[in-house]
C-alpha angles and dihedrals in degrees: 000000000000133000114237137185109224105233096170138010127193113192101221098185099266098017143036123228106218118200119209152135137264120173091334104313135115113245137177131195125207103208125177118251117255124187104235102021107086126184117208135187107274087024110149103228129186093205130188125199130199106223092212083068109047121100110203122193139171112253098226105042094031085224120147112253080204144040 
């Protein structure tokens, strides 16, 4: 678990896309909607993620770290 600071948020219908940092580098998370938990812009998070489900990729090829 790591703790984020929330520096965007784009609504996408039935999830949120969250922009952050972490260690320098720029990170989004794509969270499910749900109805009564809002994320906002400056919003602390302790956020999880589930490695089977990240994608990685370099910034400058686009290429997946990962398969």
């Amino acid at each position: 678990m790591i703790a984020a600071r929330i520096s965007v948020v784009e609504a996408m219908g039935n999830e949120l896309f969250a922009y952050f940092e972490l260690n320098g580098a720029r990170m989004i998370a794509r969270i499910p909607f749900a109805p009564g938990k809002a994320i906002s812009h400056g919003d602390n998070l302790r956020l999880h993620f589930d490695m089977a489900h990240c994608h990685l990729f370099d910034m400058e090829s686009e290429q997946a770290l990962f398969d």
